[in-house]
ROLUM-116732 format. One line per 10 residues: number of its first residue (from 1); their letters; for each residue x negated, y, z negated of N, C-alpha, C. Coordinates in steps of 0.05 Angstrom, whole numbers. Example, Ala and Ser with C-alpha at 12.3 -4.5 7.8 and 13.67 -1.06 7.14 Angstrom:
1 = AS = -264,-114,-156,-246,-90,-156,-264,-66,-156 | -257,-45,-142,-273,-21,-143,-258,1,-157
! end
This chain:
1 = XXXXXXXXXX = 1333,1961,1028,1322,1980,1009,1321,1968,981 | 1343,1953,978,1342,1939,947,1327,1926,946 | 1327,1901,961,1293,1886,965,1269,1887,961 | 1261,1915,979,1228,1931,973,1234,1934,945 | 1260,1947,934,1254,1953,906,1245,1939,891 | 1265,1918,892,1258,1887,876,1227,1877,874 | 1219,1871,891,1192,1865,903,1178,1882,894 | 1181,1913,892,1158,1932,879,1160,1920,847 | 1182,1919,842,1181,1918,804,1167,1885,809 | 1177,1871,818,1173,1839,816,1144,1838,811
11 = XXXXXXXXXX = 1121,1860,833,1100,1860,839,1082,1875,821 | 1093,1897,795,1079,1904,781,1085,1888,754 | 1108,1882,752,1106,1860,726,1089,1837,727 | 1078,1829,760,1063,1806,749,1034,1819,747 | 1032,1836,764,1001,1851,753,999,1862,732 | 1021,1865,718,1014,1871,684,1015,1844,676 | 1027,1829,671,1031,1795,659,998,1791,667 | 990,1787,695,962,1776,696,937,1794,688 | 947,1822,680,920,1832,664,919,1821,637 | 944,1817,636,944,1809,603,921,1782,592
21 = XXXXXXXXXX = 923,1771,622,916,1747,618,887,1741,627 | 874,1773,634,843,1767,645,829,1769,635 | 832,1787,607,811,1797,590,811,1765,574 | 824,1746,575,814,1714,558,804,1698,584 | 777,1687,576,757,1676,590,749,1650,574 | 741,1618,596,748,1601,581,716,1602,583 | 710,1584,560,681,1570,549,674,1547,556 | 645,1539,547,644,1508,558,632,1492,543 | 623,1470,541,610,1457,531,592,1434,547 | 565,1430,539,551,1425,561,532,1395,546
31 = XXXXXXXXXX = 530,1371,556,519,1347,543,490,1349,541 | 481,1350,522,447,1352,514,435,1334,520 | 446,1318,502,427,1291,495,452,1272,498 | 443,1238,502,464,1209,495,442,1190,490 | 461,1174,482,451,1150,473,473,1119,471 | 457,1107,489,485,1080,500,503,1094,516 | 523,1077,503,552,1078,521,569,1108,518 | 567,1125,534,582,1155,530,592,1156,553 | 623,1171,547,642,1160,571,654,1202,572 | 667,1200,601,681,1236,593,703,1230,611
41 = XXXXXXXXXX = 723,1239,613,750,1243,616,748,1277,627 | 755,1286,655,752,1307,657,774,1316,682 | 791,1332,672,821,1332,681,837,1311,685 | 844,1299,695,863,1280,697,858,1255,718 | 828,1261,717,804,1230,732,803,1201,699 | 794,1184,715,784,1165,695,768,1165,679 | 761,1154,663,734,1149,648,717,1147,663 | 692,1165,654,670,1158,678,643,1163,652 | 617,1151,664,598,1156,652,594,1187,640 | 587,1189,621,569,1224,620,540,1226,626
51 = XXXXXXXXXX = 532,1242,623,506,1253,633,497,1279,631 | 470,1280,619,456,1308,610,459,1328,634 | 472,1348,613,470,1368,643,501,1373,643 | 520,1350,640,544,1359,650,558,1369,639 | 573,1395,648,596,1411,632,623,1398,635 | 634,1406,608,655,1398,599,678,1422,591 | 693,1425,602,712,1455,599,741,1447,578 | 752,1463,569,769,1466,556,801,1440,565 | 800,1417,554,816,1404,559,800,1373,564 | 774,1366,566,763,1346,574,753,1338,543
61 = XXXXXXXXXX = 752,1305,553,752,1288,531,725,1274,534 | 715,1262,513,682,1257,503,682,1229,488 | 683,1209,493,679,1181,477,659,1163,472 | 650,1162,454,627,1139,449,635,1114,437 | 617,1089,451,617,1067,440,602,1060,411 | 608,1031,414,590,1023,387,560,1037,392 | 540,1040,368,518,1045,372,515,1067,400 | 528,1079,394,524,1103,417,531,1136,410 | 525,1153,419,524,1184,412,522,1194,438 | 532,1226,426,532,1245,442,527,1277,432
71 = XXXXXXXXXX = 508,1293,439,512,1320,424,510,1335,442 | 533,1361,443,542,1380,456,535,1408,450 | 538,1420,463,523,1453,458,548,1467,469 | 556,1480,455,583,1508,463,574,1523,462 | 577,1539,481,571,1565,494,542,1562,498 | 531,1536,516,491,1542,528,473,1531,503 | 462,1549,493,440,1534,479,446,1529,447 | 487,1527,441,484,1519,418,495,1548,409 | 510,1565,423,503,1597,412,530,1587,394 | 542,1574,400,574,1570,378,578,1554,362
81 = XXXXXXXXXX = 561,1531,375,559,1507,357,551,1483,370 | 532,1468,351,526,1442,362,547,1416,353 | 557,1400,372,567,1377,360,557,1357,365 | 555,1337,348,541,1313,347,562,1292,348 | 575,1277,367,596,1254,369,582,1237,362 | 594,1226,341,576,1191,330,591,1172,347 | 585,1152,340,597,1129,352,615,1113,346 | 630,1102,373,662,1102,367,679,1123,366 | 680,1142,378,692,1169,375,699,1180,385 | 722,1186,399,736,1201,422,744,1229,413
91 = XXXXXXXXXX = 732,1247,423,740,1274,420,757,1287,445 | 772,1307,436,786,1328,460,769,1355,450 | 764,1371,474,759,1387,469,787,1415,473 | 801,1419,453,828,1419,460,829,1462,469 | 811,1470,453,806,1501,459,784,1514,459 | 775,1526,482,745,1540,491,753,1563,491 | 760,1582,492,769,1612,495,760,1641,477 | 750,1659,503,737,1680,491,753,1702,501 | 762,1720,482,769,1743,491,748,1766,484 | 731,1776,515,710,1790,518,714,1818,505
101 = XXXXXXXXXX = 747,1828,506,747,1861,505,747,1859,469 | 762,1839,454,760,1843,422,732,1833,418 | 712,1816,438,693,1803,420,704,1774,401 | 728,1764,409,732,1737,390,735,1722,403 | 723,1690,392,722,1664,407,744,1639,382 | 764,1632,406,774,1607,397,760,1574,397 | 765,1562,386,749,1532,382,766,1519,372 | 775,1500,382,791,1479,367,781,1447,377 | 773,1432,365,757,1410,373,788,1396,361 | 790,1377,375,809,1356,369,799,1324,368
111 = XXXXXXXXXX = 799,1310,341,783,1287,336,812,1275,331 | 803,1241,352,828,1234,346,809,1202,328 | 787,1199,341,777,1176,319,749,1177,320 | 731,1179,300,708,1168,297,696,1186,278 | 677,1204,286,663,1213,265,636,1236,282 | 638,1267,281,625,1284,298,616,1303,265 | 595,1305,277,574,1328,264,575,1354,269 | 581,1374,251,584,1402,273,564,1419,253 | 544,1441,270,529,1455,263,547,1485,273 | 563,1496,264,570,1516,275,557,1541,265
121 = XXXXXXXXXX = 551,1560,280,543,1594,280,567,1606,264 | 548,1633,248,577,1639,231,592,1662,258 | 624,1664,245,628,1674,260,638,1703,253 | 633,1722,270,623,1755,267,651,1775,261 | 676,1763,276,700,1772,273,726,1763,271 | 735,1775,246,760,1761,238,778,1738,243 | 783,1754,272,798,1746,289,798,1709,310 | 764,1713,303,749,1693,315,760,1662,298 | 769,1637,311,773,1611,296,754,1595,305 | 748,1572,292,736,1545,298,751,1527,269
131 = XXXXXXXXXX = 768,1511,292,782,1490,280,772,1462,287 | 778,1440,265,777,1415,281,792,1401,268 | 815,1391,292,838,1382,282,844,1349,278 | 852,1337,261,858,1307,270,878,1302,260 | 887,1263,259,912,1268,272,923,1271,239 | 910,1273,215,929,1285,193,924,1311,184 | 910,1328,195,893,1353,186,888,1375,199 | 881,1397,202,869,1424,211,845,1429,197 | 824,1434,203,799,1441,183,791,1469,198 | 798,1488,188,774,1517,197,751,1520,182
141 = XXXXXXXXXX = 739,1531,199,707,1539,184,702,1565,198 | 681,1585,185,668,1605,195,635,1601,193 | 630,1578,185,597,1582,194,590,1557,175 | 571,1536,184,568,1516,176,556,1494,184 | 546,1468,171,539,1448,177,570,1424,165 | 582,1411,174,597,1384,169,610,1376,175 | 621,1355,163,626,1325,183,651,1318,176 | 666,1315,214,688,1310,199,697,1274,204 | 708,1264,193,717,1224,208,747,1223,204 | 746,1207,223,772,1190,228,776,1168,235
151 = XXXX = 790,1153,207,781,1125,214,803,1112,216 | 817,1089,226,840,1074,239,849,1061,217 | 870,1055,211,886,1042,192,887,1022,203 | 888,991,193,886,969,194,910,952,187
! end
C-alpha cells in the first residue's frame, strides 16, 4: 500500500516537472548559402562538410576556413535573424529556445573566433534575449544589424 502511494506521488511530480518543461520548444537554424571550406559539428559526430539545406539545432557548431563563409537563417526564412559567419570562424550555436505560451524567444550565439554578421529582427517582448557571447564578453541586442570579431592573441 505504501508503494502504490509512493509511485502515485513519484508519478504526478514528474508530470508536473515535465509540463513545466513543454511549453519551451527548441529552434533551429538552417544553412542558406557557403562558400569554400564550411565545416558543422552536430552532437557529438566529427567535423563534417555543411551544406544548403542543412539544419542546425541548439548545441551544434559552424566553422569556416580561410576565404570561406557561411549564412544562417533562425527560425526559416530569417524570421529571427540572419547570420553571416565570415571566415575563419567557429561558432556554437549555444541557445535556440522558444517559449510558445509567453510568446518569448532565447538566442545566444556563442563566438569563440572569427568574425559573424548578424541582421537580427527587433524583438516584440521583454522577456525575449538575443545574446552573442565571446570568450571576453556578452553582447545583447533587441533589433539590429552588427558585427561581432574575435581575434586570437599572438
Amino acid at each position: 500500500m505504501k508503494l502504490t502511494r509512493w509511485l502515485c506521488v513519484l508519478a504526478l511530480i514528474l508530470g508536473v516537472f515535465t509540463l513545466s518543461f513543454a511549453e519551451e520548444t527548441r529552434r533551429v537554424a538552417d544553412i542558406t548559402e557557403t562558400k569554400g571550406t564550411v565545416e558543422v559539428k552536430i552532437l557529438k559526430e566529427n567535423w563534417k562538410p555543411a551544406k544548403i539545406g542543412m539544419i542546425l539545432n541548439q548545441g551544434d557548431f559552424i566553422r569556416t576556413k580561410k576565404d570561406s563563409w557561411a549564412i544562417l537563417n533562425l527560425d526559416g526564412a530569417g524570421e529571427t535573424a540572419t547570420v553571416e559567419v565570415k571566415q575563419n570562424s567557429q561558432l556554437r550555436l549555444a541557445e535556440l529556445k522558444q517559449n510558445k505560451e509567453q510568446g518569448t524567444q532565447n538566442t545566444l550565439l556563442d563566438l569563440a573566433l572569427g568574425e559573424i554578421l548578424i541582421k537580427a529582427q527587433k524583438l516584440h517582448l521583454e522577456k525575449s534575449k538575443f545574446e552573442v557571447k565571446t570568450p571576453t564578453s556578452i553582447v545583447g541586442v533587441r533589433g539590429t544589424t552588427f558585427s561581432v570579431a574575435v581575434e586570437t592573441i599572438e
